[in-house]
N, C-alpha and C positions, 0 to 999 in steps of 0.2 A: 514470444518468450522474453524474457527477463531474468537478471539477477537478484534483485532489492540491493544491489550495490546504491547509491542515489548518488547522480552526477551534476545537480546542482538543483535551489530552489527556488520556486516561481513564484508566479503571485494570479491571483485571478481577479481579472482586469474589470470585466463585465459580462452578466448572466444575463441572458432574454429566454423571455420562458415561453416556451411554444406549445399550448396545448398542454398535455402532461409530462412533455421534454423538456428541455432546454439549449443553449447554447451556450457555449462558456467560449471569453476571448482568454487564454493564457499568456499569460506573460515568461519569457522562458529563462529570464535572468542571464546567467552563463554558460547556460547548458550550449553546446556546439553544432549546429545545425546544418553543418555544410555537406552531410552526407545522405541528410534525411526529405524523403519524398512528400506528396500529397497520396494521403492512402495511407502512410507507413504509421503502425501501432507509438504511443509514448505513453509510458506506464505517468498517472499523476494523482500522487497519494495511493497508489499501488490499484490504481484501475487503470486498466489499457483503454483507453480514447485512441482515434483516429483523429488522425490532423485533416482536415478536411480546406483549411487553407492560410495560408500564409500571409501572416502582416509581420511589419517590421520588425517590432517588438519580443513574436509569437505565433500561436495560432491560435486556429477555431476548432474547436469540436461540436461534435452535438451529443447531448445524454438523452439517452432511451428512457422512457418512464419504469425500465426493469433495474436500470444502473440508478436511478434517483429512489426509486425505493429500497435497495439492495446495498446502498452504500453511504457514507455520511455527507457527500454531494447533496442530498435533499435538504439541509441545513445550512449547504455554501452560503458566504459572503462576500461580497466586494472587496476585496482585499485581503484577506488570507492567505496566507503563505502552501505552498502545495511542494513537494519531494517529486521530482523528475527525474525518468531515466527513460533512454532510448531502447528499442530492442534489441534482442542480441541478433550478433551475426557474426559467421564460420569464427573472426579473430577475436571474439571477445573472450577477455579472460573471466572467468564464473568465479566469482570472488565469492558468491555469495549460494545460493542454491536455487534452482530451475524453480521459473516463479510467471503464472500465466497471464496477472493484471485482471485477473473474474475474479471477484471479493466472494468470502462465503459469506458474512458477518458481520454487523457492526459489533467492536467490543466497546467496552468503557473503562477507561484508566481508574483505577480504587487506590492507587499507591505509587508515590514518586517520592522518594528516598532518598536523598544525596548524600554519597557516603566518600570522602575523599573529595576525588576528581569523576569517581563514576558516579550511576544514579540508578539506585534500584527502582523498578519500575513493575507495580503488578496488574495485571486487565482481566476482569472481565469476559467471560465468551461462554455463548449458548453453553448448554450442556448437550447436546446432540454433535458440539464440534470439541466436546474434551475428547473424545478417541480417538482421534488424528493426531492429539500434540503429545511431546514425547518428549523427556526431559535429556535435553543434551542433544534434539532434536532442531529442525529448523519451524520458523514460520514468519510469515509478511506480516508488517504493522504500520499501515498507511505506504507501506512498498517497501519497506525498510527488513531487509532479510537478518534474524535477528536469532540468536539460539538461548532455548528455552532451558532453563534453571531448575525449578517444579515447576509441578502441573498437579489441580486439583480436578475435581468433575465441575469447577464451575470458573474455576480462575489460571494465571500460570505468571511466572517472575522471569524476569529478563532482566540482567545487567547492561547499563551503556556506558560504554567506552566513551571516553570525554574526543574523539573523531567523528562518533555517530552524533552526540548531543551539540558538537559544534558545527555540523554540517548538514543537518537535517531541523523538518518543522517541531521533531522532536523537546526543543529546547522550550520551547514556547508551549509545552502542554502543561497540564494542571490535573489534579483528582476531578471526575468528574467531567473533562474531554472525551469525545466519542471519535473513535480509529477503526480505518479498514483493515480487517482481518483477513489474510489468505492463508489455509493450512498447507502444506509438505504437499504437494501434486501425487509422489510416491503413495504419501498413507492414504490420498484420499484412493487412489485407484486401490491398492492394497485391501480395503476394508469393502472394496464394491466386488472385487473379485474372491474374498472369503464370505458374501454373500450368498453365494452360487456353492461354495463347497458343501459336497454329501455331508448329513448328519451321521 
């Protein structure tokens, strides 16, 4: 589990592609590493990867052919910047809202608005995942826990804080960037369990 708080941003160093996987070397910038195992989850761009081992730099993961279709990883580059954060545990403060690093959705940015110091920002997203978002509600955006503005059947607005836009890959997106999508954990379970209620 995760907040979408982002505790620093990486870079991806080097992909090798295995079969219809891959491997990714991250690079982990400034993120803090002296508490974190081999096996321990690291949300990156709001997909939870396993660290599977340690170089100097970083690590390594491997991507399943379900996270390379499932997320915007099937388009990485050498060099791109990625939003890391560790997982939680018992002392972490939850700054942000309970966020599991399994993407539903790629969206796609349609609006980046600079207004002031902030920057309105609208996305893109399935229409079978408008009934999860919820205005004034939360949702992950490339792991970035983020509160929603409106919400259409097909799109939803987020304001950012000149903290999130200076501190995340965020700054660096464009109309027309594609972002991982995580909904509200709450609404998804919410809407699976008023499945099941009597008509």
């Amino acid at each position: 589990m995760f907040t979408g708080i982002i505790q620093a941003v990486g870079e991806i160093k080097t992909i090798e592609l295995i079969d219809k996987s891959s491997r990714m070397h991250i690079h982990t910038g400034k993120l803090d590493l002296t508490n974190v195992s081999i096996g321990d989850s690291i949300a990156v761009n709001g997909v939870c990867l396993t660290a599977t081992q340690w170089l100097s730099d970083g690590f390594l993961a491997d991507l399943s052919a379900e996270t390379l279709a499932c997320t915007t990883f099937s388009s990485a580059k050498i060099g791109d910047s990625v939003n890391l954060e560790k997982c939680l545990t018992p002392t972490t403060a939850l700054g942000g809202h309970f966020v599991t690093g399994h993407v539903d959705a790629v969206g796609e940015i349609i609006r980046y608005e600079p207004l002031s110091n902030f920057v309105i920002m609208g996305i893109q997203l399935p229409a079978d995942l408008a009934r999860f978002v919820a205005s004034k509600g939360s949702i992950t955006v490339d792991g970035i826990s983020l509160t929603v503005n409106e919400v259409t059947q097909t799109s939803f607005l987020v304001t950012l804080v000149p903290h999130t836009i200076e501190q995340t890959t965020l700054q660096h997106k464009l109309v027309g960037s594609r972002v991982n999508l995580e909904v509200d954990i709450i609404a998804r379970y919410t809407a699976r369990f008023l499945s099941f209620a009597p008509v």
